[in-house]
N, C-alpha and C positions, 0 to 999 in steps of 0.2 A: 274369858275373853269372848264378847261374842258381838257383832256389830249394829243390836236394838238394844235397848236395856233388857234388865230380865224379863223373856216371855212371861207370862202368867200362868197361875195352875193349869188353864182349860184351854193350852195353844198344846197341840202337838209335838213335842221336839223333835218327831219324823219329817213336818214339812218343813222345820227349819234347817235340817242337817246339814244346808251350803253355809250356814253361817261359821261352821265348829272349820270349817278348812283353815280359817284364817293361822292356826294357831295347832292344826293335825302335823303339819310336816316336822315341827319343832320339836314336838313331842314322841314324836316315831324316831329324831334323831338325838332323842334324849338330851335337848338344847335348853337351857332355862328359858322362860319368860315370865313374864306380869306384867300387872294393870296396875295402871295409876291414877285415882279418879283425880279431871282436872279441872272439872265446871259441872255445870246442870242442865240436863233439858229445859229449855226456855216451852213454855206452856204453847208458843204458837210452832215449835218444830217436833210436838206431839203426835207425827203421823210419820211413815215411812210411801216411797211413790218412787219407782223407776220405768226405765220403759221397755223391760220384760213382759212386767205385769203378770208371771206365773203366782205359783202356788207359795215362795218363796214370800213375792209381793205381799199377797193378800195375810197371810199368815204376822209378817212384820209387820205389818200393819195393824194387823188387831192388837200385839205385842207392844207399841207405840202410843196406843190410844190412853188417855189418861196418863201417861209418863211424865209430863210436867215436875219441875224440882225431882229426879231421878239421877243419879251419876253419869256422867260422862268418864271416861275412862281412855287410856293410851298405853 
């Protein structure tokens, strides 16, 4: 579960580490979860933009670029 679709080989998974929160506390409390893909990245929502704009940003972003027909997931 992670909130871009899969990074790619050459992203860091150091700068992405805020995204593993969504789904660390579940996990620490030994709770089930999963994903369920339930559509596709539409070719024109192939980028990630908040108005942080850190390291997180820039990184989902590059993670986003080319994601067109990619899962969506819940």
């Amino acid at each position: 579960m992670f909130p871009t679709v899969a990074p790619p080989k050459n992203v860091s998974l150091n700068s992405l580490i805020a995204g593993f929160g969504l789904t660390l506390y579940w996990h620490m409390l030994g709770m089930p979860s999963g994903v369920v893909p339930v559509t596709q990245v539409n070719i024109d929502e192939a980028s990630y933009k908040d108005s942080v704009n850190d390291s997180f940003t820039h990184y989902a972003d590059q993670a986003m670029a080319n994601s067109g027909g990619m899962p969506v997931g819940v």
